[in-house]
Every structure is written in C-alpha cells, then in structure tokens.
C-alpha positions in Angstrom: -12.0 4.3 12.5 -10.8 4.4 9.0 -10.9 7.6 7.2 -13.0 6.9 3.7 -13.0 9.9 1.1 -15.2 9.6 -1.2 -13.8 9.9 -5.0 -12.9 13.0 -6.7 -15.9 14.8 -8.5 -15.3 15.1 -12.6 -14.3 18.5 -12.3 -12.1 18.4 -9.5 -10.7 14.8 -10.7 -6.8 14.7 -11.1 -7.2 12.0 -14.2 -9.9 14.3 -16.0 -7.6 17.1 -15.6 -4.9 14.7 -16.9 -7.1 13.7 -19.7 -7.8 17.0 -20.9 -4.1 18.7 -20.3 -3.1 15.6 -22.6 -6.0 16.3 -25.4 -4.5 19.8 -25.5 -1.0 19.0 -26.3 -2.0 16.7 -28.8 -3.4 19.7 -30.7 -0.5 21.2 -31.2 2.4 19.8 -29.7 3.9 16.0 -31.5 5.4 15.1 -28.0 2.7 14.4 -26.6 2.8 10.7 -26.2 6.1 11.9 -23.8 3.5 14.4 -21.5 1.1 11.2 -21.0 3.8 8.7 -19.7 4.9 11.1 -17.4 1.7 12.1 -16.2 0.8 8.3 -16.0 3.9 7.7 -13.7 2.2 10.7 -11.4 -1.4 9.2 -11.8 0.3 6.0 -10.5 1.7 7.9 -7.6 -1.1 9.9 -6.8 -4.2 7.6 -6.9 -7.4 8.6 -8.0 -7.7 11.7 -6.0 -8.8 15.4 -6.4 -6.2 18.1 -8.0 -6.5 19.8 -4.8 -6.1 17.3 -2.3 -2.1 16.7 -4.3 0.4 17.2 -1.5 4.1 16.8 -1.0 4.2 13.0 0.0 2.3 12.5 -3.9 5.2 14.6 -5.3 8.0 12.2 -3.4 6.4 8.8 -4.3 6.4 10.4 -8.0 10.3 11.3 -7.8 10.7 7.5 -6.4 8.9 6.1 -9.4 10.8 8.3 -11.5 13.8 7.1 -10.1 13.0 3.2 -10.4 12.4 3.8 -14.3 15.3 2.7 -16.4 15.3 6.2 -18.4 18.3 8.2 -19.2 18.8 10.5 -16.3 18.2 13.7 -19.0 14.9 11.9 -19.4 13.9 11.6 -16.4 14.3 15.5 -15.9 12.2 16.4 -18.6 9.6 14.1 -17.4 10.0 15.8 -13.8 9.7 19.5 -15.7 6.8 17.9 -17.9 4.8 17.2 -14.3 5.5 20.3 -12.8 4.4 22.4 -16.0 0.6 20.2 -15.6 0.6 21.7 -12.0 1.5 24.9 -12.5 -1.2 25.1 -15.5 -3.7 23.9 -12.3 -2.5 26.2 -10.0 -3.3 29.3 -13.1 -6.6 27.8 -13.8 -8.1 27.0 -10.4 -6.6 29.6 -8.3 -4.3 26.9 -6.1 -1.1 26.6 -5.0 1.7 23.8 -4.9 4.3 25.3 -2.9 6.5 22.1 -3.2 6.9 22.5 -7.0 9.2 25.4 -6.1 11.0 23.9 -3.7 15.0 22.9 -4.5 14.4 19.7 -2.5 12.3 18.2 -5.1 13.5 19.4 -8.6 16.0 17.0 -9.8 19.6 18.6 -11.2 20.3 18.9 -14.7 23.6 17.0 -15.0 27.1 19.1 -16.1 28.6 19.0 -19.5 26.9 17.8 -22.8 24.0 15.4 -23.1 25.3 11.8 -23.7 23.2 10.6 -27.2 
C-alpha cells in the first residue's frame, strides 16, 4: 500500500512559515526579493510538506537545484546561508532541530581569493 500523508496544517506548513519569514524581512531588510528566490528554490525541493517532517534528502535535492541554477558560485552560497538562517529561525521558534544544517557535508565552500564582480 501507498503511504498518503495528509497535507501540512497552517501552522505547521513549511510555505506559511515561508510566507511569513519573507513578510518579516521585507520590514526591514531591502534584500528581500533575494531571501524569497532562495526559499522558493527550497519550496521546490521540499514539496508542500510540514516544517517538521524537513529531512536530509530535502536539504540534498535543494543543493542539486542550487547547483543546476546558472548563478555565480558566490551566489549560490549566500542563497545556501540564506536557507539555512530560515531553519535555524524554525528550530529557535518551535523547539526543533536540523542536525544536517551543521553538518560540513552539506554547506557549500566559500571560494579563495577575492569575489570576481
């Protein structure tokens, strides 16, 4: 048999927390427009599903979509830092934990030497 879940409640909903972490930056922070594509490019990996049901196989087909994007790799770092400060703002707010967030394996380097403009 299949295994159907049922979709994420409103409060537990990855795309309302999205929604709201997104409304919040545009408050008081201009770059916001760069927080919203990158948590789009998650939303797209993830699926509508509930914050807490995230695990490391979300945060892996995020890194490939990140890596199929034509951004500079710079870019694509601070999108990848952009993600990972959403979760940890979860994690502080809901009392949960992404252990993979803080794991080497999926942080992308920061390149040597000066940013190419």
């Amino acid at each position: 048999k299949a295994v159907v879940t049922k979709p994420p409640t409103l409060t537990e909903s990855l795309r309302h927390e999205v929604t709201v972490y997104i409304d919040r930056k545009k408050k008081g922070h201009k770059g916001h427009y760069e927080f919203g594509a990158a948590l789009d490019l998650f939303l797209e990996a993830t699926g509508d599903i509930g914050f807490r049901d995230i695990k490391p196989q979300h945060c892996r087909d995020f890194i490939a979509k990140l890596d199929a994007q034509t951004w500079g790799e710079r870019t694509k770092i601070n999108r990848q830092r952009m993600v990972y400060a959403f979760l940890k703002r979860i994690e502080a707010d809901y009392d949960t934990r992404f252990s993979f967030i803080r794991n080497p394996d999926y942080k992308r380097q920061t390149p040597e030497g000066q940013k190419v403009q």
